[in-house]
C-alpha positions in Angstrom: 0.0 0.0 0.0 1.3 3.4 -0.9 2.1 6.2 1.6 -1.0 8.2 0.8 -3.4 5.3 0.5 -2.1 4.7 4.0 -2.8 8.4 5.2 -6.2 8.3 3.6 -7.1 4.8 5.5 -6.0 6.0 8.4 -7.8 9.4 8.3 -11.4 7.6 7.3 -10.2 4.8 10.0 -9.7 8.4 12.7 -13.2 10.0 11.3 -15.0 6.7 11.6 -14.1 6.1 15.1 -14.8 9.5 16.2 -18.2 9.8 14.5 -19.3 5.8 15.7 -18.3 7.1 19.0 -20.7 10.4 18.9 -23.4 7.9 17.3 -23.1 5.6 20.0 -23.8 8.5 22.8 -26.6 10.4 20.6 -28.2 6.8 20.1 -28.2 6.0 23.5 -29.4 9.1 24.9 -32.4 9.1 22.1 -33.3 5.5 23.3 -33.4 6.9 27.0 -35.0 9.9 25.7 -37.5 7.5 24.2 -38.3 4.9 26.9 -39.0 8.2 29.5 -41.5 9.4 27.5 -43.1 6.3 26.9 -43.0 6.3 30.8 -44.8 9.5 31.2 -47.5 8.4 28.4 -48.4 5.6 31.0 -48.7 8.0 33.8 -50.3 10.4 31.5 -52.7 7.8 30.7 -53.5 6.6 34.8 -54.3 10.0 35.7 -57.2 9.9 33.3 -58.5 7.2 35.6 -61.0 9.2 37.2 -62.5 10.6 33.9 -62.7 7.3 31.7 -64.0 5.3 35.3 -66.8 7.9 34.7 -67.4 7.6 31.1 -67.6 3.7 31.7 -70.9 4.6 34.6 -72.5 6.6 32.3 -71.9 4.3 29.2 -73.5 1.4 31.6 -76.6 3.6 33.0 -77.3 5.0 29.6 -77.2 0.6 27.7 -78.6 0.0 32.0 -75.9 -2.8 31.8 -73.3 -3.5 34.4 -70.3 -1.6 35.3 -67.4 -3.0 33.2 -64.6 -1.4 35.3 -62.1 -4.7 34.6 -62.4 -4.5 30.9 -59.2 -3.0 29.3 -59.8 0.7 27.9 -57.6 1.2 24.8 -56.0 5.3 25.4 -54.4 6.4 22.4 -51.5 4.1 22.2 -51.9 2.6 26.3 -54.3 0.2 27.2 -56.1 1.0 30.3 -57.2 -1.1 33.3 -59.8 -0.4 35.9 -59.9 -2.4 39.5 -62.3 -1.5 41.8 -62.0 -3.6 45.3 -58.9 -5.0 43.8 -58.3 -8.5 45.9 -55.1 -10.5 46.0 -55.8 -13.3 43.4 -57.9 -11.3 41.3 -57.3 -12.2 37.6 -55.9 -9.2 35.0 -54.0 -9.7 31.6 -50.8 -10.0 33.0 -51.6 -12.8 36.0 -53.6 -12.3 39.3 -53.0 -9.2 41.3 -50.8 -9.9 44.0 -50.1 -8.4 47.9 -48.2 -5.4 46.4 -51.3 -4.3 43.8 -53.7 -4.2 46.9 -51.1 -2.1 48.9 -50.4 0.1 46.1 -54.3 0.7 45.6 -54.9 0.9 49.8 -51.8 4.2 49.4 -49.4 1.7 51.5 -47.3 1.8 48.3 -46.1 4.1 46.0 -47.0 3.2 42.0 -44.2 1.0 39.8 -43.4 0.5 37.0 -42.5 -3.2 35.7 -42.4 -5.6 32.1 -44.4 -8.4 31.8 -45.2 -10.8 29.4 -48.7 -11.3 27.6 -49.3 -14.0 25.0 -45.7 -14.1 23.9 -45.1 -10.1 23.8 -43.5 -8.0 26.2 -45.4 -5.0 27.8 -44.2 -2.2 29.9 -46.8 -1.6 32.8 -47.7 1.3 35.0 -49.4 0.4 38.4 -51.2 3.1 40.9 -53.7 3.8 42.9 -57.3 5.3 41.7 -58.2 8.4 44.4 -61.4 8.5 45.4 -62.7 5.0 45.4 -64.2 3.9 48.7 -62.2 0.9 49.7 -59.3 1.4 47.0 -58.8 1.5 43.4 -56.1 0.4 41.1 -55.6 1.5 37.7 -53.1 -0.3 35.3 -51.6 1.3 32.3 -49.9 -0.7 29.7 -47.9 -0.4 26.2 -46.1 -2.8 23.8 -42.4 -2.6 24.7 -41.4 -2.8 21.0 -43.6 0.0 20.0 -40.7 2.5 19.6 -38.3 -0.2 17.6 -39.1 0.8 14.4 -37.9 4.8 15.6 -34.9 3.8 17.2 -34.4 1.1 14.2 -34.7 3.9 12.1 -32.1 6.0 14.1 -29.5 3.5 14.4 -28.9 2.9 11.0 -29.1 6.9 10.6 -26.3 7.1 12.5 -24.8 4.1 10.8 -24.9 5.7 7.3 -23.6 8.9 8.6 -20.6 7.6 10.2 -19.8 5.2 6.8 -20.2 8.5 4.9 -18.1 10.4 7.0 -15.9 8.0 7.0 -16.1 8.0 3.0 -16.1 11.5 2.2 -12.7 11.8 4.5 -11.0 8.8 2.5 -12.0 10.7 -0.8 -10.5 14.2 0.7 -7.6 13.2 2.4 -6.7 10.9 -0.9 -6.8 14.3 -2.9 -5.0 16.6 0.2 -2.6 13.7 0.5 -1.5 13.7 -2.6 -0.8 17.5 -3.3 1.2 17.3 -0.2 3.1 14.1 -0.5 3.9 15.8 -3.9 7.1 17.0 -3.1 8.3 13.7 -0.9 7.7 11.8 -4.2 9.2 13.9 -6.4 12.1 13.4 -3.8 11.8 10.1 -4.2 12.7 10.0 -7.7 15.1 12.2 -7.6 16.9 9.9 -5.0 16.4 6.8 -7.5 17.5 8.9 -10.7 21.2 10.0 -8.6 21.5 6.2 -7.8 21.0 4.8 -11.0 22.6 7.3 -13.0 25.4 8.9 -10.2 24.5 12.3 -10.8 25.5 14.2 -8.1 24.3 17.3 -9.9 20.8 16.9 -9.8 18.8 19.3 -6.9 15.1 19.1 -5.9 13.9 22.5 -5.8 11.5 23.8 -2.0 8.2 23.4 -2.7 6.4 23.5 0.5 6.3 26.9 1.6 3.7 27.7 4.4 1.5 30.7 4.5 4.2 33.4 5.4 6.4 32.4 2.8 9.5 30.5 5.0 9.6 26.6 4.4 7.8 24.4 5.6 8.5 20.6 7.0 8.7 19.2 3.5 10.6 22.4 1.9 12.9 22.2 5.2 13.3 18.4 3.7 14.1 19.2 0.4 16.5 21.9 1.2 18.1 20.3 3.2 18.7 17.5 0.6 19.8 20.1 -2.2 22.6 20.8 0.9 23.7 17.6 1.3 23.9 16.8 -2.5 26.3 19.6 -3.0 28.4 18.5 0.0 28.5 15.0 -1.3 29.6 16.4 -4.9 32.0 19.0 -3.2 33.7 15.9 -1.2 33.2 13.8 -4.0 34.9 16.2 -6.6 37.6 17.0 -4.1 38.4 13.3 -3.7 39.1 12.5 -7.6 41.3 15.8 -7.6 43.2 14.6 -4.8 43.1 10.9 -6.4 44.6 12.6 -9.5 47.0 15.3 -8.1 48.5 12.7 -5.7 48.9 10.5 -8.9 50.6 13.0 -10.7 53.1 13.7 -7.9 53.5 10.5 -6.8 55.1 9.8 -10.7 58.1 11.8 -10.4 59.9 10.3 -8.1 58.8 6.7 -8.9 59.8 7.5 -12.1 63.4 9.1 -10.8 63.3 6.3 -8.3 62.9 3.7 -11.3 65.3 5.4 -13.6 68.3 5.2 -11.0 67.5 1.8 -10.0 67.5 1.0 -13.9 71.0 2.5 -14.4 72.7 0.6 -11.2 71.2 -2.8 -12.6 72.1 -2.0 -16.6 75.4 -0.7 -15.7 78.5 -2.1 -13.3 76.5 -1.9 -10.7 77.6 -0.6 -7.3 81.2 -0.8 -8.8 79.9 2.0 -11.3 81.6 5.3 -10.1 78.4 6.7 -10.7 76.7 4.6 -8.4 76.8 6.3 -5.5 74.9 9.4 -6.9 72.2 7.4 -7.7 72.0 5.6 -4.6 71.7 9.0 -3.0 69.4 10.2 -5.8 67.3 7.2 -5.1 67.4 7.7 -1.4 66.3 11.1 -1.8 63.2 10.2 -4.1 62.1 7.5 -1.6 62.0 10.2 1.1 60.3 12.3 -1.0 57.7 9.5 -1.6 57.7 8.7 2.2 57.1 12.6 3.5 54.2 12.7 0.5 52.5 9.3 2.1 52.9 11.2 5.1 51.4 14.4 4.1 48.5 12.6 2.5 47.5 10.9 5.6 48.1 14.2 7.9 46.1 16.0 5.3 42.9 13.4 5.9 43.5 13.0 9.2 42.8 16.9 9.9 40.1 17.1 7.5 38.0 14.0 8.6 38.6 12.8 11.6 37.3 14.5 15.0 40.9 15.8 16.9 41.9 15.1 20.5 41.8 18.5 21.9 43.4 19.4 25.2 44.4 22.5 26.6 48.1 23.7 26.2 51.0 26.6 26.0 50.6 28.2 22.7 54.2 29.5 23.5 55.6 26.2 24.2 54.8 24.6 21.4 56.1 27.1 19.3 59.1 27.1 20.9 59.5 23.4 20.8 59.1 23.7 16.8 61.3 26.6 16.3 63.8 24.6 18.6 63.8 21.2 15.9 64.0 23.5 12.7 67.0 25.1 14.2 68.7 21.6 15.1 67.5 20.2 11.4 68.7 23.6 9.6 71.2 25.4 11.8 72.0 28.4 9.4 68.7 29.1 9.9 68.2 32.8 11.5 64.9 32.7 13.8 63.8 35.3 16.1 61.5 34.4 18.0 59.1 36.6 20.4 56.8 33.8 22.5 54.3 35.5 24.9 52.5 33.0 27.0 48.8 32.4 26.3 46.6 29.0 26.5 44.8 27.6 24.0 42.4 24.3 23.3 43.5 22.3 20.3 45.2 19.2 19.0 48.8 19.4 20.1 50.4 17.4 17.8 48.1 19.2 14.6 48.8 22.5 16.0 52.7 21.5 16.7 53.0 20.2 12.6 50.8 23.2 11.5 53.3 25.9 12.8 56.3 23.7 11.4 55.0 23.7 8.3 54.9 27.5 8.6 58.2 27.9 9.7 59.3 25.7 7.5 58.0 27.7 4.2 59.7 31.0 5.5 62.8 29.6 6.1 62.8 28.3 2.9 61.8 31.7 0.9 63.5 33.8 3.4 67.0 34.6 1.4 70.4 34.0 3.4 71.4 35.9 6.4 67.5 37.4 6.4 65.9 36.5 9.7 62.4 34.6 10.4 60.0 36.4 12.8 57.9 34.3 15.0 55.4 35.6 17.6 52.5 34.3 19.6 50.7 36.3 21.4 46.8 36.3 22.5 46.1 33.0 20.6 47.7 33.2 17.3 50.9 32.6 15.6 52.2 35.1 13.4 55.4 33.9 11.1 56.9 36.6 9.0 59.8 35.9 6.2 61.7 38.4 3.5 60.9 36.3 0.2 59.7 37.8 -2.6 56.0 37.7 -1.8 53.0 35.9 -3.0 51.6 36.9 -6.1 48.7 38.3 -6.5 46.8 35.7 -8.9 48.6 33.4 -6.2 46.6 34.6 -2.8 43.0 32.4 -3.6 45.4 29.0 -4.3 47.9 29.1 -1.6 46.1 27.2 1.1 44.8 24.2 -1.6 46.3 20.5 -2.0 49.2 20.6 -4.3 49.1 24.2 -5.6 52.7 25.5 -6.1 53.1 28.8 -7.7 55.2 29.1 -10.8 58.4 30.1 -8.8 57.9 27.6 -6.4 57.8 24.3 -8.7 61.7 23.8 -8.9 61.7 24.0 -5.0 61.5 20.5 -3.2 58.0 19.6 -1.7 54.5 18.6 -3.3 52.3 21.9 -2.1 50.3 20.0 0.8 52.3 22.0 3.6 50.2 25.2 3.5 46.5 22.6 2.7 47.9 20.9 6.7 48.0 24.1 8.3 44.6 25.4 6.7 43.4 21.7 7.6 44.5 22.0 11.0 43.0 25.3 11.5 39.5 24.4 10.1 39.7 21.4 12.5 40.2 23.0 15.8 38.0 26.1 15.0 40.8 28.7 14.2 41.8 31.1 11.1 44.9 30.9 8.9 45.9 34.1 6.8 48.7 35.1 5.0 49.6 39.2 4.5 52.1 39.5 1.7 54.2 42.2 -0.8 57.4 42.7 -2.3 59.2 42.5 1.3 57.8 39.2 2.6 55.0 37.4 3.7 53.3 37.3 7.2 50.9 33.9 8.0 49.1 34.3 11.1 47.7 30.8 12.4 44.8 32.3 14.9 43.1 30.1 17.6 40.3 31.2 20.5 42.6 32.0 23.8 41.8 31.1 27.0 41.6 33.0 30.2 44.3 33.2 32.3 47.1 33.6 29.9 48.7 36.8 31.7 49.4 34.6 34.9 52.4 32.7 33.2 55.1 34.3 33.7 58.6 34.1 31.8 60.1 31.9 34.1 57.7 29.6 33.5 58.9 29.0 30.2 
């Protein structure tokens, strides 16, 4: 069953409950309704004792016959029963009169009502006392308890056919309401089973459900919200195959270099080639190269993807620790560095490779005997060098896997150091920018500082 047949069922299934429900009370309040005022025709009927007692006298002097008083007198729909003298024993339609009738007709008890039976039909009977009859009277009042079966017959199935109609009538509307609103869910639907047949990641379902006041509603919020994961899925999925091919491309240098050499040593003398030992170093060299790619490749994911372990730490001390390996790893390096203490929360080891990789860069553009300026202060790292600047059709590609600028592509490294330290930034909820001109560049990796900061002093360093 489809989604709006179920909506419709389950709507007529709501509406017929409800409106069997009402039914049910109306029906049983008209049936009470009904039985009381066939109640009060009885009485009505008794307390026209007095007047039919005297129209059966004068109906007996006038034909000088005998008083019929315990024939039954038929009043509009109630039959009517005279006792005068009633006796326990006495014989009536509905068995002998018993103790109670003769009590009821002396005033020792008050009128009742009661069903009997009377050749194979039920009656309801009215009993009480005739006023004014020297030694007690008794009148009896009686009606055909399925006299009012046809009306309430009638009213039942009333009721019956409104509920199935409203029942009907709501199928019918909520199949048409259902189907202009489940509208846009289907046309979801299909757009869902187009992208996985065909892979389209370009395909967007417009908003249609907009409510009154023009802002979407629960199905537009669904269908926007699809459009924005479709183009996250394409962005991540278009980033991926230019990664996959960028990493290709740079991965075949050196494997070819590395192949190249290793081709030479076996074709030639061998290690007994003078030239061998160049090419074993040439071939080291490529193989690190290839390594410190792997190992930018999985850095580069790790920051991008995966949630970092974040911990509170000295800004200041890290920096320091990474200024103090570059100058063991490049000692003609010249780095002035100006550390104020401040605390931040972040991945230490991401942060620590981040501001390497910035230091890093300006040594390597700063020119010889030119110094590298390092400062943190208030949450940020600021690394300033004296190359030759970024160009300015550079500035949007700097921070992007692989990009190297025209003069840097005959410099060592495969462009992924600058993608790490935006990556690193993005994932612990800081900034990276980069100031440049013809005197140098400045990158500032910023973070959010913590309080506190100004209590470290510089002998806590």
């Amino acid at each position: 069953m489809t989604l709006r047949n179920r909506v419709s069922v389950a709507a007529a299934v709501g509406v017929l409950i409800v409106v069997a429900v009402v039914s049910s009370v109306l029906y049983f309040s008209y049936a009470a309704s009904v039985h009381s005022r066939a109640d009060a025709t009885l009485i009505d009927a008794a307390q026209q004792a007095s007047s039919v007692a005297q129209g059966i006298k004068k109906a007996a002097a006038d034909s000088r016959s005998i008083h019929g008083f315990g024939t039954p007198v038929t009043v509009g729909s109630v039959e009517l029963q005279l006792f005068m003298g009633p006796a326990v024993g006495q014989p009536t339609q509905f068995g002998p009169l018993d103790s109670r009738d003769v009590a009821v007709a002396e005033g020792a008890q008050p009128p009742y009502f009661a069903n009997e039976y009377a050749g194979g039909h039920q009656f309801r009977v009215y009993t009480a006392a005739m006023p004014g009859v020297p030694g007690g009277g008794l009148v009896r009042t009686s009606r055909a308890a399925d006299a009012d079966n046809g009306a309430l017959r009638n009213a039942a199935l009333l009721l019956a056919g409104l509920a199935v109609g409203a029942a009907g009538v709501t199928y019918g509307a909520a199949r048409l309401t259902a189907g202009r609103i489940l509208r846009p869910i289907a046309e979801l639907t299909a757009t869902a089973e187009h992208i996985t047949q065909t892979r389209d990641l370009t395909a967007r379902l417009r908003s249609t459900g907009r409510n009154d006041d023009g802002t979407n509603d629960e199905v537009g919020r669904l269908s926007s919200s699809f459009d924005t994961m479709l183009a996250a899925l394409y962005e991540s999925v278009t980033a991926q195959r230019r990664l996959v091919a960028d990493a290709s491309h740079e991965l075949r240098t050196p494997l070819t270099s590395l192949t190249t050499n290793l081709d030479l040593l076996e074709d030639g003398a061998g290690l007994a080639d003078p030239q061998a030992p160049a090419l074993v170093r040439a071939a080291r060299e490529q193989a690190g190269e290839l390594g410190q790619l792997i190992t930018d490749l999985l850095d580069l994911a790790r920051y991008h993807e995966s949630a970092p372990h974040r911990e509170t730490v000295r800004l200041d001390l890290l920096t320091d620790q990474a200024v103090h390996r570059l100058r063991q790893r490049v000692p003609h390096a010249v780095i002035d560095a100006e550390l104020r203490p401040c605390l931040v929360h972040v991945d230490p080891a991401a942060v620590d490779h981040a501001v390497s990789n910035l230091v890093d860069n300006a040594v390597k553009w700063s020119p010889p005997d030119t110094a590298v300026r390092v400062v943190v202060e208030y949450g940020q790292v600021s690394v300033s060098d004296h190359g030759p600047g970024i160009a300015h059709e550079d500035l949007p590609y700097v921070f992007e896997r692989f990009y190297r600028a025209p003069d840097a592509r005959g410099m060592p490294g495969a462009g992924l150091g600058l993608a790490i330290v935006s990556g690193v930034a993005q994932a612990n909820e800081g900034t990276v920018e980069v100031r440049t001109g013809p005197a140098g560049s400045t990158f500032t990796l910023a973070f959010p500082a913590l309080p506190n900061a100004g209590e470290f002093s510089a002998d806590q360093e």
